[in-house]
Structure formats: C-alpha cells, structure tokens
N, C-alpha and C positions, 0 to 999 in steps of 0.2 A: 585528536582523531576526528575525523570527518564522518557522521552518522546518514544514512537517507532514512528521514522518517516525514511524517506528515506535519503540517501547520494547519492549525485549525483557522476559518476564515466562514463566512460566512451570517446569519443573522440569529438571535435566541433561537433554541428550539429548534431550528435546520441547519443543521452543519454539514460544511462541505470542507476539503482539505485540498490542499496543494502538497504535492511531493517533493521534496525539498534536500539539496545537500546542504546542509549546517554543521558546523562544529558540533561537539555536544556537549562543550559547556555553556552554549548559547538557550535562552529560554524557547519552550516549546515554538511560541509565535513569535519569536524576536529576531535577530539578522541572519541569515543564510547566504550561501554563497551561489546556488543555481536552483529555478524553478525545475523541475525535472518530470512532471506532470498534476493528473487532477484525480481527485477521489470524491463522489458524488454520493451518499448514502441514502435520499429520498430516490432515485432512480433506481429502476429496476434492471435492466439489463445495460451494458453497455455505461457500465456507473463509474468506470476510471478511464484514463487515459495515460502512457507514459513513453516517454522520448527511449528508447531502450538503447539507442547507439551512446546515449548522456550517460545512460544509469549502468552499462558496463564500461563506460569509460571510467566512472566511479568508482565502479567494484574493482577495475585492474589498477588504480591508485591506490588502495586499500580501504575505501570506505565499505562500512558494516551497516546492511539494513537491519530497520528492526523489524520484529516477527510479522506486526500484519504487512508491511512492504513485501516485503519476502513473500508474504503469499501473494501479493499482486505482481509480484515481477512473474512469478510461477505462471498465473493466469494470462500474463500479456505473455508468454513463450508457448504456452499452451491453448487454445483458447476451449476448445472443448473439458476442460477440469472446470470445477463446479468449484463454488466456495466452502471451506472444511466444513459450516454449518449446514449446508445442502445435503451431504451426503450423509446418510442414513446410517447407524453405527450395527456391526455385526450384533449385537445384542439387541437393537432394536428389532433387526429382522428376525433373531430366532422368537423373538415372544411373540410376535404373529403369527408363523407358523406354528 
C-alpha cells in the first residue's frame, strides 16, 4: 500500500520534510516513489508547499495520508483554516471569560 507522509531532510536541529508517495514498508527517509511537495517547520507562514493535482491523483489510486499530511492537504484546499494548534479550544475560552 502506498502511504503520503513526510521524509525528513534537512540539518541537526532544523528539520525540514519533503512530502513524499512511498510504500509503507519503506523506511521513513528511505526510497519513494514521487516528491509530492515541501514542509518547512522554522518558517512561519507559508511553511508547505504541495502539487495537489499529484496528491489527488494519489488519493484516487488509493494511497492513504498520514494525519499531519491530512491536515496540510486540508490547509492547501483551504487556505484560510489555521493549524489545529492555532485554534484556541472551547475550554480555553470559557476560563477566560
């Protein structure tokens, strides 16, 4: 089965991902079959990029992202949604008021 998840790339201490279709029994960093975009975690806005006509041609073969992909396909279809850590939880808000 064909997974989209990330490869970690980049130097100690600053990691950056590429989005990746790979088997899943291949090692996290090890061979894949298509780069499918970028995941940038020191940048603040504007921190992924992703091919989205790639990453539904994926989805309609059957490949299965994993959860944080999923939430960036979400964000690249949306672009106004906040990351699920951004948003504030209903219990956060009621203790302030």
């Amino acid at each position: 089965m064909v997974k989209i998840r990330m490869r970690r790339t980049g130097c100690k201490n600053h990691a950056t991902y590429r989005i990746v279709a790979a088997d899943e029994r291949s090692p996290r960093d090890g061979k894949f079959l298509e780069i499918l975009g970028w995941y940038d975690t020191a940048m603040k806005d504007d921190n992924f990029k992703l091919d989205l006509a790639r990453v539904d041609d994926w989805l309609k073969r059957g490949a299965k992202p994993s959860t944080t992909v999923a939430s960036l396909i979400r964000r690249a279809r949306n672009p106004q949604l906040k990351p699920h850590h951004a948003v504030k939880s209903k219990k956060a808000a009621e203790k302030k008021a």
